[in-house]
ChimeraX commands (.cxc) that place a marker at each C-alpha (Angstrom):
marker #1 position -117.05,133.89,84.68 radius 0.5
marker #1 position -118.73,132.77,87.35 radius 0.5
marker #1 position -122.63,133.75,86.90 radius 0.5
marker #1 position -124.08,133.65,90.34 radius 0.5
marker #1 position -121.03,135.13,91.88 radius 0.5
marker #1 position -121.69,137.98,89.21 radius 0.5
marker #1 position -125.84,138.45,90.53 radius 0.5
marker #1 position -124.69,139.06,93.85 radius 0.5
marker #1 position -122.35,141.38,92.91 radius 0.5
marker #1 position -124.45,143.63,91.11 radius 0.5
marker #1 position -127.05,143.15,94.03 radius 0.5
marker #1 position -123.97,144.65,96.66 radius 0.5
marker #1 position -123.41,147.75,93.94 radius 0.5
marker #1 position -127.46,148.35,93.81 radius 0.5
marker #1 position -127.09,148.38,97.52 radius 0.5
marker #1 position -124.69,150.37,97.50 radius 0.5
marker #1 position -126.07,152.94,95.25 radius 0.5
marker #1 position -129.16,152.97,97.53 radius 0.5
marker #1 position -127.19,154.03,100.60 radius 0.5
marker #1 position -125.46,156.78,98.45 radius 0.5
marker #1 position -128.64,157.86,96.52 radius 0.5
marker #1 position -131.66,157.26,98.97 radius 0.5
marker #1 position -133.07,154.64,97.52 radius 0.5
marker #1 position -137.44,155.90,95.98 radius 0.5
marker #1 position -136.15,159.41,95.07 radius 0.5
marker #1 position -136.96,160.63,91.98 radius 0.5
marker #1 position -133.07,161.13,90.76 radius 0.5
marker #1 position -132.92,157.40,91.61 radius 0.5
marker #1 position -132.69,154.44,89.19 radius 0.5
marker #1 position -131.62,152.22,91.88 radius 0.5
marker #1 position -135.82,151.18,92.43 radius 0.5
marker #1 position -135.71,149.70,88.85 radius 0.5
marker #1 position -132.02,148.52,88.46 radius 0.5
marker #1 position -129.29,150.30,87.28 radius 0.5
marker #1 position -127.18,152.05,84.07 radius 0.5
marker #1 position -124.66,150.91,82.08 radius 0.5
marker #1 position -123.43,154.35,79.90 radius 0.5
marker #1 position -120.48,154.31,77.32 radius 0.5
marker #1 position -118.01,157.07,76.28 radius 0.5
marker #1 position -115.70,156.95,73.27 radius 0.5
marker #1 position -114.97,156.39,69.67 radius 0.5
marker #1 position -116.24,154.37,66.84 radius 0.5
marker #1 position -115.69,150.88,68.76 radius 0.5
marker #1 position -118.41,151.42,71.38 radius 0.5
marker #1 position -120.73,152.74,69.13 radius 0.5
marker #1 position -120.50,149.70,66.37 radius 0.5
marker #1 position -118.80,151.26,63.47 radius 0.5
marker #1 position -119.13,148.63,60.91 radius 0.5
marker #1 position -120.76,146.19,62.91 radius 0.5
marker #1 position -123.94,145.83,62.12 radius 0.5
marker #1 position -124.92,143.96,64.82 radius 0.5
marker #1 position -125.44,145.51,68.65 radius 0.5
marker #1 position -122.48,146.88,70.27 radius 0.5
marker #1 position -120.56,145.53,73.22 radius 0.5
marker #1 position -122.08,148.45,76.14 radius 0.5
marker #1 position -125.54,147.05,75.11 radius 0.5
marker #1 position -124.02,143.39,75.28 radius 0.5
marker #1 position -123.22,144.20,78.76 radius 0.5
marker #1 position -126.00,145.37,79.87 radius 0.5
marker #1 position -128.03,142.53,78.36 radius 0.5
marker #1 position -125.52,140.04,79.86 radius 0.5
marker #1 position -125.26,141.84,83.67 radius 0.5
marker #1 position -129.88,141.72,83.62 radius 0.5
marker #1 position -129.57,138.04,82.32 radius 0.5
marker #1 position -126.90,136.71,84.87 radius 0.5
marker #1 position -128.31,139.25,87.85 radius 0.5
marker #1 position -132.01,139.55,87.68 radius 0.5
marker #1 position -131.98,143.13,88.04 radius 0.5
marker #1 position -132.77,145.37,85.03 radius 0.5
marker #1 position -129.28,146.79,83.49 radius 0.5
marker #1 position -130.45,149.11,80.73 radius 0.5
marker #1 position -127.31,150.47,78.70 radius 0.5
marker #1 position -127.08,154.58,76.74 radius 0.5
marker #1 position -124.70,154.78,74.47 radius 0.5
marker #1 position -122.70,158.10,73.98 radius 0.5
marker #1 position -119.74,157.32,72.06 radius 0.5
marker #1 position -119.57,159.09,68.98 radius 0.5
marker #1 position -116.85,158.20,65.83 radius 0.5
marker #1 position -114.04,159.98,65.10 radius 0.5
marker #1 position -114.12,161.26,68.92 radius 0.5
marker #1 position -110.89,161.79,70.52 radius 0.5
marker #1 position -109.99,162.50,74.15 radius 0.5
marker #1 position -110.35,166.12,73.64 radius 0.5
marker #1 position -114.07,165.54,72.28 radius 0.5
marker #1 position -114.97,163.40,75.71 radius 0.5
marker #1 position -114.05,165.95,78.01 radius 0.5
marker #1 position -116.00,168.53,76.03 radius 0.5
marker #1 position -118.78,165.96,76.20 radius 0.5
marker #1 position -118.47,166.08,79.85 radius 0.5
marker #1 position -118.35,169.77,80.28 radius 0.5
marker #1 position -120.96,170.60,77.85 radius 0.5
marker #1 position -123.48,168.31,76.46 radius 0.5
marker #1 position -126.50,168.31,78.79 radius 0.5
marker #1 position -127.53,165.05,77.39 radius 0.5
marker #1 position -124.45,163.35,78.38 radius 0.5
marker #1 position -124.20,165.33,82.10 radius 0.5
marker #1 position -127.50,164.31,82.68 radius 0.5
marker #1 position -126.64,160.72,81.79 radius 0.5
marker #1 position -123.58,160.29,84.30 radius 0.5
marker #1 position -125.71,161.83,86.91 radius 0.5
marker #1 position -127.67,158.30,86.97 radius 0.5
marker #1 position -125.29,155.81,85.89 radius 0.5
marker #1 position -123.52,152.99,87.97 radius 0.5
marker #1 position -120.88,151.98,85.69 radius 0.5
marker #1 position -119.09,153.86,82.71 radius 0.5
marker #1 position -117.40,152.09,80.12 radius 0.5
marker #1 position -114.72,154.63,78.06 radius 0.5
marker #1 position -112.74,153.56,75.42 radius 0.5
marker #1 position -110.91,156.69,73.69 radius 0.5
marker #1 position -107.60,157.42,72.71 radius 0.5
marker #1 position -106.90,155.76,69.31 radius 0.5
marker #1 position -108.05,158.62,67.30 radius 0.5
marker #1 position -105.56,161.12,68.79 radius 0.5
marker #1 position -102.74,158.87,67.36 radius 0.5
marker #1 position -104.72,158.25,64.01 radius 0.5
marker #1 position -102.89,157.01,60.85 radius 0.5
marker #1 position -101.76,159.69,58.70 radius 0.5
marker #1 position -100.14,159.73,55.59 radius 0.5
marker #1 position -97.91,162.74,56.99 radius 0.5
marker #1 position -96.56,160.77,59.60 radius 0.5
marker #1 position -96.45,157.50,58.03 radius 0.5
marker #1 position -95.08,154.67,60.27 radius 0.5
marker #1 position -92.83,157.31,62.02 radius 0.5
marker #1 position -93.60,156.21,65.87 radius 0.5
marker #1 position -91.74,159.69,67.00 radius 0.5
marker #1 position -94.36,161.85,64.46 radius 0.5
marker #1 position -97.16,160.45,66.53 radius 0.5
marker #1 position -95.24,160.05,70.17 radius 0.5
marker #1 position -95.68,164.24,71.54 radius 0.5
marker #1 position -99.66,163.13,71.25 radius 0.5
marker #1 position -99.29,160.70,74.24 radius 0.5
marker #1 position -98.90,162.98,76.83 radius 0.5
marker #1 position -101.96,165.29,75.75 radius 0.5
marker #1 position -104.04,161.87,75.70 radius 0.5
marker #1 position -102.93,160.76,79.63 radius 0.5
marker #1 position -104.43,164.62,80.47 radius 0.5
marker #1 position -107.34,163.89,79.02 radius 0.5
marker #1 position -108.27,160.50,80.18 radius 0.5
marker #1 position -107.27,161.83,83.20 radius 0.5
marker #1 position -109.81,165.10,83.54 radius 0.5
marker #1 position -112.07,162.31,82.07 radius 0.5
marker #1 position -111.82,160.12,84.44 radius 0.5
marker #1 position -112.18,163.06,87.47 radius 0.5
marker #1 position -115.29,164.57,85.74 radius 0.5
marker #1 position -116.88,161.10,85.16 radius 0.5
marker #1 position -115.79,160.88,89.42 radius 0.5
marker #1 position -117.59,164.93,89.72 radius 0.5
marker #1 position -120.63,164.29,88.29 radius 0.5
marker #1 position -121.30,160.94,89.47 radius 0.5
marker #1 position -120.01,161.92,93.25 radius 0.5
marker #1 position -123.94,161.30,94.65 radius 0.5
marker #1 position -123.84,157.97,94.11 radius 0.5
marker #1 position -121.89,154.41,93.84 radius 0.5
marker #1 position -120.26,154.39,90.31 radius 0.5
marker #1 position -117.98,152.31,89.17 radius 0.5
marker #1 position -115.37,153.57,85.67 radius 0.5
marker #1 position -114.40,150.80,83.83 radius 0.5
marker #1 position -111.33,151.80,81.30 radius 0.5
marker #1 position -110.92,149.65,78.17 radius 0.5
marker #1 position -108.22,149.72,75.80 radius 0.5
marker #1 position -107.45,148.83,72.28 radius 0.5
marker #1 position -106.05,145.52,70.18 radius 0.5
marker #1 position -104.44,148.26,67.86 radius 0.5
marker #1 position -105.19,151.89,67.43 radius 0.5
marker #1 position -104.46,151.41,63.92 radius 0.5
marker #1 position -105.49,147.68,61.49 radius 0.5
marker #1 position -105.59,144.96,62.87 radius 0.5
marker #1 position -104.63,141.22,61.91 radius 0.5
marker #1 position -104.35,140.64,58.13 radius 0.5
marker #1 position -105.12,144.08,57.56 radius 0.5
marker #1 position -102.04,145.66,59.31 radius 0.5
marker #1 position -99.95,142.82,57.56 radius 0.5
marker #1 position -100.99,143.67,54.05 radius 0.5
marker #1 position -99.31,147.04,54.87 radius 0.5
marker #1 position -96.04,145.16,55.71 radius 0.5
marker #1 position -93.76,144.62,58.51 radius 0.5
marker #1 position -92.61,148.65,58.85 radius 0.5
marker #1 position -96.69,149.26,59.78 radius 0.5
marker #1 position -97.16,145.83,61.83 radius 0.5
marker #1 position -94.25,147.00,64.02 radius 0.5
marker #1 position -95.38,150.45,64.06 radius 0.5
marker #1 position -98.69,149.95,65.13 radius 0.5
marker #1 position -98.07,147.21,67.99 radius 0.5
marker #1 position -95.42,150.37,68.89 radius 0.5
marker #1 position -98.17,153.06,69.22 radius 0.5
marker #1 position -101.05,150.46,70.91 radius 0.5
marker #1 position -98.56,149.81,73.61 radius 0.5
marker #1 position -98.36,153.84,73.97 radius 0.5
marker #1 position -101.57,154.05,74.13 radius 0.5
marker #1 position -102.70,151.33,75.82 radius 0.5
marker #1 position -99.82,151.90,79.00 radius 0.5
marker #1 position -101.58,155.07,79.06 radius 0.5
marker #1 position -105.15,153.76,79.66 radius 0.5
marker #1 position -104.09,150.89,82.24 radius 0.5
marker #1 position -102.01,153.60,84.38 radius 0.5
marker #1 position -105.07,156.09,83.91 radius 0.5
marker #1 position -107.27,152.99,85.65 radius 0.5
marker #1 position -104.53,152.35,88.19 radius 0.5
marker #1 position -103.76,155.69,89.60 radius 0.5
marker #1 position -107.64,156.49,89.54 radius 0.5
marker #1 position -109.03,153.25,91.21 radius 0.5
marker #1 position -111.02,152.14,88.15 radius 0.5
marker #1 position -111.35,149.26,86.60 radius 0.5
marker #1 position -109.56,148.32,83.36 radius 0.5
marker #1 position -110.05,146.19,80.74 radius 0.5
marker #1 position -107.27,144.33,78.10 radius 0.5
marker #1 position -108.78,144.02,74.73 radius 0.5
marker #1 position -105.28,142.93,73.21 radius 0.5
marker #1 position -105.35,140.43,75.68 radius 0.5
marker #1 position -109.03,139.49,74.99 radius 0.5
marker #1 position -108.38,139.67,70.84 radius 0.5
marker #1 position -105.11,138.11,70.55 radius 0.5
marker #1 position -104.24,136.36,73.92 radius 0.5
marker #1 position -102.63,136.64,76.93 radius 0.5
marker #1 position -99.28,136.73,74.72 radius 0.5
marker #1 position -100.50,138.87,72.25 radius 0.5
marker #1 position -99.48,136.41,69.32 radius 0.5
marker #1 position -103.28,135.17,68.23 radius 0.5
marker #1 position -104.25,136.79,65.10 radius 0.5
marker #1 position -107.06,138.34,65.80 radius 0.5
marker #1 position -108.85,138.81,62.25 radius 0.5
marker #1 position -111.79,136.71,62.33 radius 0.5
marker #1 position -112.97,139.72,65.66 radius 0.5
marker #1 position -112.55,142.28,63.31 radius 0.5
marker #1 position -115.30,143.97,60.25 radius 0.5
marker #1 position -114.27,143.63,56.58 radius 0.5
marker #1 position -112.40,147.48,57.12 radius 0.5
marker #1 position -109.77,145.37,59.58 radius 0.5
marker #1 position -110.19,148.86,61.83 radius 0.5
marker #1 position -113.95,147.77,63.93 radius 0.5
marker #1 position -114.79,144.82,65.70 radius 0.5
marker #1 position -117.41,142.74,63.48 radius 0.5
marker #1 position -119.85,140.68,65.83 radius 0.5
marker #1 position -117.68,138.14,66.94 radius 0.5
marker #1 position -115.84,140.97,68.67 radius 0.5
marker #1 position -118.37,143.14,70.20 radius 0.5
marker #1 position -119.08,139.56,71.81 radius 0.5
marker #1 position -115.74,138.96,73.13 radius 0.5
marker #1 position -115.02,142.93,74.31 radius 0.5
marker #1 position -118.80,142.35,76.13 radius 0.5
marker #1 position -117.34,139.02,77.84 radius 0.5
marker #1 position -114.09,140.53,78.70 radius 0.5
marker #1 position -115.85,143.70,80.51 radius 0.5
marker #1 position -118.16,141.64,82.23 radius 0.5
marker #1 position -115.50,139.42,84.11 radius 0.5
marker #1 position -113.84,142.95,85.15 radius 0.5
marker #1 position -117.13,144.44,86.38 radius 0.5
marker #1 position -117.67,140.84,87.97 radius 0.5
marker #1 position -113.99,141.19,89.69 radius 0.5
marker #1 position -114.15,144.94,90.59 radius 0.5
marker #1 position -117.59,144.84,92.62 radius 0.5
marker #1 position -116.33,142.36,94.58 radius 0.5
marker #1 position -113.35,144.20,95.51 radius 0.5
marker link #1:1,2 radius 0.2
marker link #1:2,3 radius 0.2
marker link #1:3,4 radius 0.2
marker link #1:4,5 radius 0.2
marker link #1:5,6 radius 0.2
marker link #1:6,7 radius 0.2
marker link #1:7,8 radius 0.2
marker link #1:8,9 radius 0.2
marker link #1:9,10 radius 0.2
marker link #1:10,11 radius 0.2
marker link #1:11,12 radius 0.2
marker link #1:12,13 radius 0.2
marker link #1:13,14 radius 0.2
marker link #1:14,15 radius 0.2
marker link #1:15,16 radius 0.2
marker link #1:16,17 radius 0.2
marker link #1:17,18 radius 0.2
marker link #1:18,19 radius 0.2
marker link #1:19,20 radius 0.2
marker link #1:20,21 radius 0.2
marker link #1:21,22 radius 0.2
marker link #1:22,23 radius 0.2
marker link #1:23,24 radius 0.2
marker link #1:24,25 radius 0.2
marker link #1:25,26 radius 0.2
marker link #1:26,27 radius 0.2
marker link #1:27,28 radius 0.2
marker link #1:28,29 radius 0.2
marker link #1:29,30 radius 0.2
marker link #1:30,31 radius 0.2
marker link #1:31,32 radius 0.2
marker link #1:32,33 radius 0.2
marker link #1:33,34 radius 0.2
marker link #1:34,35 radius 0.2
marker link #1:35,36 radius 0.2
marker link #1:36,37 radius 0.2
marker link #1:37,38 radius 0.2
marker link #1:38,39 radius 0.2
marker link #1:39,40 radius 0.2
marker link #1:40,41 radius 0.2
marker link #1:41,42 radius 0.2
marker link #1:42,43 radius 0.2
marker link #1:43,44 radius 0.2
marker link #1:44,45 radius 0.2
marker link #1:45,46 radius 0.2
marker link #1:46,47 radius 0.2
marker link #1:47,48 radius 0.2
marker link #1:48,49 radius 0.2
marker link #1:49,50 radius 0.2
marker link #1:50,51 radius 0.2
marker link #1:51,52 radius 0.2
marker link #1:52,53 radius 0.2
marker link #1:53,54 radius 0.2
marker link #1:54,55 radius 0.2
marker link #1:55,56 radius 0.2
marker link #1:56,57 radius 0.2
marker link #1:57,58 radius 0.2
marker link #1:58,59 radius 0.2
marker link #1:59,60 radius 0.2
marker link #1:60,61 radius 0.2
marker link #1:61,62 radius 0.2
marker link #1:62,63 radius 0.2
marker link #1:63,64 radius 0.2
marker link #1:64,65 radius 0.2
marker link #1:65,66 radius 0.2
marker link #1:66,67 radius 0.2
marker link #1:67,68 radius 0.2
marker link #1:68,69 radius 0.2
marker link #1:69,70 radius 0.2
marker link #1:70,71 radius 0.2
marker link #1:71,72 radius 0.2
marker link #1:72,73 radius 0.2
marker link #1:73,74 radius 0.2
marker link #1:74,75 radius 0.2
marker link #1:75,76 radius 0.2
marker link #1:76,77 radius 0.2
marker link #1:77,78 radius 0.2
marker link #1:78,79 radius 0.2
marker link #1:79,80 radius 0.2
marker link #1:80,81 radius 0.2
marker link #1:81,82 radius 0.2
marker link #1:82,83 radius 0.2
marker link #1:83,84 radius 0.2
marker link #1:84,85 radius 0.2
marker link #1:85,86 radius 0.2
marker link #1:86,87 radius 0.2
marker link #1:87,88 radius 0.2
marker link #1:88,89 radius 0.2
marker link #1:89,90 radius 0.2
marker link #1:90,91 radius 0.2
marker link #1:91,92 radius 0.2
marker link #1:92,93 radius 0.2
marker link #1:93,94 radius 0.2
marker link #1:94,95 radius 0.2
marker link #1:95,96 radius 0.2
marker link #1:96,97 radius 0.2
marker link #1:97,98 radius 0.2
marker link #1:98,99 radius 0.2
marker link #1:99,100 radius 0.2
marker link #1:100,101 radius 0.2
marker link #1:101,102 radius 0.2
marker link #1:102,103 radius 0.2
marker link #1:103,104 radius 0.2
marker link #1:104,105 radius 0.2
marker link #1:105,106 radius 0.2
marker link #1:106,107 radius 0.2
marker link #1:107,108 radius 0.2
marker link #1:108,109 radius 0.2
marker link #1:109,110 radius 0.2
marker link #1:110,111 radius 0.2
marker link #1:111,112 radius 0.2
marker link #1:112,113 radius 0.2
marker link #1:113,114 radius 0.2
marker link #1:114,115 radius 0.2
marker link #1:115,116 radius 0.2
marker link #1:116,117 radius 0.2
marker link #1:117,118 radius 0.2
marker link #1:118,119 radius 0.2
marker link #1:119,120 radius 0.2
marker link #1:120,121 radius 0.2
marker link #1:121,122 radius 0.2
marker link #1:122,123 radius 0.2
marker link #1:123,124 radius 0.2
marker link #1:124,125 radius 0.2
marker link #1:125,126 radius 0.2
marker link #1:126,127 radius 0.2
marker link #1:127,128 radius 0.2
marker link #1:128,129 radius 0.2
marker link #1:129,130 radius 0.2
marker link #1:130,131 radius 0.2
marker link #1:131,132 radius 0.2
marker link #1:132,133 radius 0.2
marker link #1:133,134 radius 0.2
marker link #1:134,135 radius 0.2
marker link #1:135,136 radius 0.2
marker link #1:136,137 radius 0.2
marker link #1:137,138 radius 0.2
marker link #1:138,139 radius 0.2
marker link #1:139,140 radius 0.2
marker link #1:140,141 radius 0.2
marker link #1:141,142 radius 0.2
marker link #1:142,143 radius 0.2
marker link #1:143,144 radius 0.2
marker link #1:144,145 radius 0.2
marker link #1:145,146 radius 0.2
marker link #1:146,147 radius 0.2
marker link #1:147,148 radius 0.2
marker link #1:148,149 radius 0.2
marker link #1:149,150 radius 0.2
marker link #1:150,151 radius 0.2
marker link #1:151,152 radius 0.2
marker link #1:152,153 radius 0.2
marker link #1:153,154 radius 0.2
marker link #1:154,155 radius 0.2
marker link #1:155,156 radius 0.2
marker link #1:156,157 radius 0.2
marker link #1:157,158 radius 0.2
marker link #1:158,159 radius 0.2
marker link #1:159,160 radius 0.2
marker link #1:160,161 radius 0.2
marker link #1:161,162 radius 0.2
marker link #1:162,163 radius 0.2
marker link #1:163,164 radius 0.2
marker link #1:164,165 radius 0.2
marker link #1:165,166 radius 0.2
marker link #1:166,167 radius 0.2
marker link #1:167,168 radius 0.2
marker link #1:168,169 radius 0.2
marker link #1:169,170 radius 0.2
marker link #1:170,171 radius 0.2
marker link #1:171,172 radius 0.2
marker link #1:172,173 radius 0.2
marker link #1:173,174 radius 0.2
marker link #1:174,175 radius 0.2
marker link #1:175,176 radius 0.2
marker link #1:176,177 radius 0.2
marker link #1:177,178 radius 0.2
marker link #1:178,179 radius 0.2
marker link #1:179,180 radius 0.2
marker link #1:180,181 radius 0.2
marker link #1:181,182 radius 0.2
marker link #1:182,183 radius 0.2
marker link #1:183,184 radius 0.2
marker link #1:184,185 radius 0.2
marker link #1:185,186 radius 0.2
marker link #1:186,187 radius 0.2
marker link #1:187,188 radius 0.2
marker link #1:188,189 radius 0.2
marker link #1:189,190 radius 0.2
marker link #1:190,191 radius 0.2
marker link #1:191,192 radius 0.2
marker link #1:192,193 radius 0.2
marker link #1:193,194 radius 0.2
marker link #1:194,195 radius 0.2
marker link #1:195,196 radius 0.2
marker link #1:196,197 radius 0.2
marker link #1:197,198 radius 0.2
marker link #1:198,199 radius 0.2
marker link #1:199,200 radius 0.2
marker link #1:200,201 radius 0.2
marker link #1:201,202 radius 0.2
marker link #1:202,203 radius 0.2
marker link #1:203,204 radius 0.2
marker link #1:204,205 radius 0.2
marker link #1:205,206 radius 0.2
marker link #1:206,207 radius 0.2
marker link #1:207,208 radius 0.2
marker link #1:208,209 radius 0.2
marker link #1:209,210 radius 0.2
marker link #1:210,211 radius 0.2
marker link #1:211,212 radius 0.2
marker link #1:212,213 radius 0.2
marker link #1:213,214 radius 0.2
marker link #1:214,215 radius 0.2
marker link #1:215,216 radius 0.2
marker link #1:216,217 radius 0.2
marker link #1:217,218 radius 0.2
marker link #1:218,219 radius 0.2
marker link #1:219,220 radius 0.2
marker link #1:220,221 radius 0.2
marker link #1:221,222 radius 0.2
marker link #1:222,223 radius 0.2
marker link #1:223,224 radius 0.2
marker link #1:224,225 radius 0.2
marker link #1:225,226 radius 0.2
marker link #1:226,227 radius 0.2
marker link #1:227,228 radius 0.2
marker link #1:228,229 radius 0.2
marker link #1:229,230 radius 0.2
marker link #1:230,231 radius 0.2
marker link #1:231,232 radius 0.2
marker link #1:232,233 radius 0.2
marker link #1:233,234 radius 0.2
marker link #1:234,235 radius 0.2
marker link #1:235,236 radius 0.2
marker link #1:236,237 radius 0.2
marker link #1:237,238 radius 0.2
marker link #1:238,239 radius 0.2
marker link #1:239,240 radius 0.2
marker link #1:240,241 radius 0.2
marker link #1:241,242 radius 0.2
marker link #1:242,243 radius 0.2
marker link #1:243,244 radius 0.2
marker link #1:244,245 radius 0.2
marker link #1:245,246 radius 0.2
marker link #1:246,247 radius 0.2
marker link #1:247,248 radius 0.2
marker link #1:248,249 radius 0.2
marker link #1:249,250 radius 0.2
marker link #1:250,251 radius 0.2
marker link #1:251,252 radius 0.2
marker link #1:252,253 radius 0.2
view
C-alpha cells in the first residue's frame, strides 16, 4: 500500500478524534498519537508464535509510515469465544477503560465457538446451530465497542479466519472428510464476520484471502506455527500487512 497516502490518513482520523475528543484534555490521547487495541482469541495474542503479534505489527507499521505515535494493547485472550468478548466488554474495567481511548479496534473471534470436537467430528450440521449465537455476539460486540467508544472517532476493523480449524498440510493429514469440513465451517464463520462489518459500517479484513489468495487455492502452510492451528511469524506479518491496507482504505472513506 501506498505509504504516504497511509500518513495522511491517519493525520485526517487524529483530526478527527480531536474534534470529537477536545483535543489537551486529560481523557485525550489524541496530543501524543493514537491506540491501536485488539479483541479476540489465540491469533491476536500470538499463540505459538513466538515472535510479536500482528496488533503490535500494526501499530509499529501505522507510527513508521505516519509519523505519529500508534502504540498498540493487546486484550485478546486464548480459548476466548464470542461469549467471553462481550463479557469483556461489560465487565472487565481494564478492557472498558481501554476502548474509552482507542481509535481503532481490531477483533478477531469466532473460531472457538465452532471448535473441533471429537463429539462432532467432521459433522458440519453438529457445529451449524452455533452460527447464529456467534452473529449475536459479534453483533452486541460490535455495538458495545460503538457505546463505549461514542466520545470519540473510532474506527472497528473485523478480521476473519483462513480456517477455524488446521490449516494447510495439517488439515490434509486429517484427510479429505476434515479438509472439506473445515473450508465448510470457515465459510460459516467467516460470512458471518464480513456481514457483521457490512451491516455495522466497519471495516473488514480477509485473512483467507491474505493466506491462501484471492482464490483461496494457495496452501498456506509455510504462515502457519508447527501446531498448523496459529500463525508462525511469517503470518502475523502478512495478517499486519493485510489490516493495514484496510485501515489505509477505510480512513479515506
Amino acid at each position: 500500500m501506498g505509504r504516504r497516502r497511509l500518513g495522511s490518513a491517519v493525520v485526517g482520523l487524529i483530526a478527527l478524534g480531536c474534534v470529537a475528543t477536545a483535543c489537551g484534555s486529560s481523557s485525550s490521547s489524541t496530543s501524543t498519537g493514537w491506540s491501536v487495541i485488539a479483541l479476540g482469541d489465540s491469533v491476536p495474542y500470538g499463540t505459538n508464535c513466538d515472535c510479536t503479534p500482528y496488533p503490535l505489527l500494526t501499530a509499529e507499521g501505522l507510527t513508521s509510515s505516519s509519523g505519529e505515535k500508534v502504540s498498540a494493547t493487546n486484550d485478546a485472550v486464548p480459548g476466548y469465544t464470542t461469549s467471553n468478548v462481550l463479557r469483556q466488554l461489560e465487565s472487565d474495567d481494564k478492557v472498558i477503560s481501554h476502548m474509552l481511548t482507542a481509535h481503532v479496534v481490531e477483533i478477531e473471534v469466532g473460531a472457538n465457538d465452532v471448535a473441533y470436537s471429537s463429539s462432532c467430528g467432521t459433522s458440519v450440521e453438529c457445529y451449524a446451530p452455533r452460527i447464529p449465537t456467534i452473529e449475536k455476539n459479534l453483533s452486541e460486540i460490535v455495538s458495545r465497542v460503538h457505546a463505549l467508544t461514542s466520545g470519540h472517532q473510532t474506527l472497528i476493523v473485523l478480521l476473519d479466519y483462513w480456517s477455524v480449524w488446521l490449516g494447510g498440510k495439517y488439515a490434509a493429514a486429517k484427510g479429505e472428510d476434515y479438509v472439506d469440513a473445515a473450508e465448510r465451517m470457515t465459510d460459516q464463520v467467516n460470512s458471518v464476520i464480513k456481514s457483521t462489518a457490512a451491516k455495522s459500517g466497519s471495516a473488514y479484513v480477509d485473512l483467507r484471502a491474505a493466506f491462501k489468495g484471492p482464490d483461496y487455492t494457495y496452501d498456506e502452510t509455510h504462515y502457519l506455527s508447527n501446531d498448523g492451528d496459529h500463525p508462525n511469524a511469517a503470518g502475523h506479518e502478512q495478517i499486519a500487512a493485510a489490516t493495514e491496507a484496510v485501515i489505509d482504505k477505510a480512513l479515506h472513506l
